[in-house]
C-alpha positions in Angstrom: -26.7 -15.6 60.0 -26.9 -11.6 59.5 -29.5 -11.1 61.4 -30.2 -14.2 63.6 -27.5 -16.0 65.7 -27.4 -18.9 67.6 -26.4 -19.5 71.1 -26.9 -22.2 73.0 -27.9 -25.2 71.5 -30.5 -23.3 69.0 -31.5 -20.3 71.3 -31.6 -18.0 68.1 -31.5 -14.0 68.9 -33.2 -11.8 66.5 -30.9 -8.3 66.7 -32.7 -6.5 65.0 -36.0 -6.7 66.9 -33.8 -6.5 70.0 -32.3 -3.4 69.3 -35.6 -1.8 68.0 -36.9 -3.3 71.6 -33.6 -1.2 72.9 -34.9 2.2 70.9 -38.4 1.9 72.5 -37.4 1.5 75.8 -34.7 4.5 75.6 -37.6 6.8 74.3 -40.0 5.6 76.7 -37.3 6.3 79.6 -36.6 9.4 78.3 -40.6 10.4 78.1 -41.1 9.3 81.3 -38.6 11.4 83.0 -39.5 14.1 81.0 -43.3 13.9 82.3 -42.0 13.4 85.6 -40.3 16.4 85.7 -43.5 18.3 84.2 -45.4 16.6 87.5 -42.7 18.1 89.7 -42.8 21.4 88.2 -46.5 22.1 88.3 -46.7 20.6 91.8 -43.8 23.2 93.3 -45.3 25.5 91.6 -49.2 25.1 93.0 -47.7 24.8 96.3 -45.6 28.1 96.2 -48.6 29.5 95.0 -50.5 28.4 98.2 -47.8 29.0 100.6 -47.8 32.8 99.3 -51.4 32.7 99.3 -51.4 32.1 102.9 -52.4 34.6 106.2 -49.7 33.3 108.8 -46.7 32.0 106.5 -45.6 28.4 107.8 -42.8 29.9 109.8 -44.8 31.5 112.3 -47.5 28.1 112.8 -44.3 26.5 113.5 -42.7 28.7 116.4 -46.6 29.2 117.7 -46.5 25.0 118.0 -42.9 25.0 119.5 -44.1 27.7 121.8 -47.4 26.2 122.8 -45.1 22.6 122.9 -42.9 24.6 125.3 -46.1 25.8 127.5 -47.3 22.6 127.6 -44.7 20.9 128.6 -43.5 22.8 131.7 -47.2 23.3 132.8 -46.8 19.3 132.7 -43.6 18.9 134.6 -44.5 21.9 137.2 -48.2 19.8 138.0 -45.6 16.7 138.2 -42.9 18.4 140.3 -46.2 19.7 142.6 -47.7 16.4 143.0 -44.2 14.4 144.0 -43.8 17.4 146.5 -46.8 16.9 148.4 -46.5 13.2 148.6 -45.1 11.9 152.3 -42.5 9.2 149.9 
């Protein structure tokens, strides 16, 4: 009973092909963070690469659309506030 032990009314455990199980799964944990860490890396990089690449960095598109937002929004509220004031309610 070295190797194999019983539990359970003859529910026999075979430790040594559990723990090579055990191994297998540790390495392929350990591989599979490691290539998703090499995913990450070449992805940040690509994209740092494009953001440098770019005319207008993303900091400027994204005042232009809170200033165009801005625009919009009181050209919508003034045609509102006009509309209410010209109605006899």
């Amino acid at each position: 009973m070295a190797t194999n032990e019983s539990f359970f009314n003859g529910f026999q455990l075979n430790r040594p092909l559990l723990a090579g199980g055990a191994v297998l799964t540790g390495i392929g944990a350990v591989l599979s963070v490691a290539g998703t860490v090499m995913v990450c890396a070449a992805l940040a990089t690509a994209g740092r690469n494009w953001m440098r690449s770019m005319d207008t960095p993303p900091s400027a598109l994204a005042q232009k659309a809170i200033h165009d937002a801005k625009v919009a929004s009181a050209a919508g509220w003034e045609a509102w506030r006009s509309e209410h004031a010209a109605s006899p309610n």
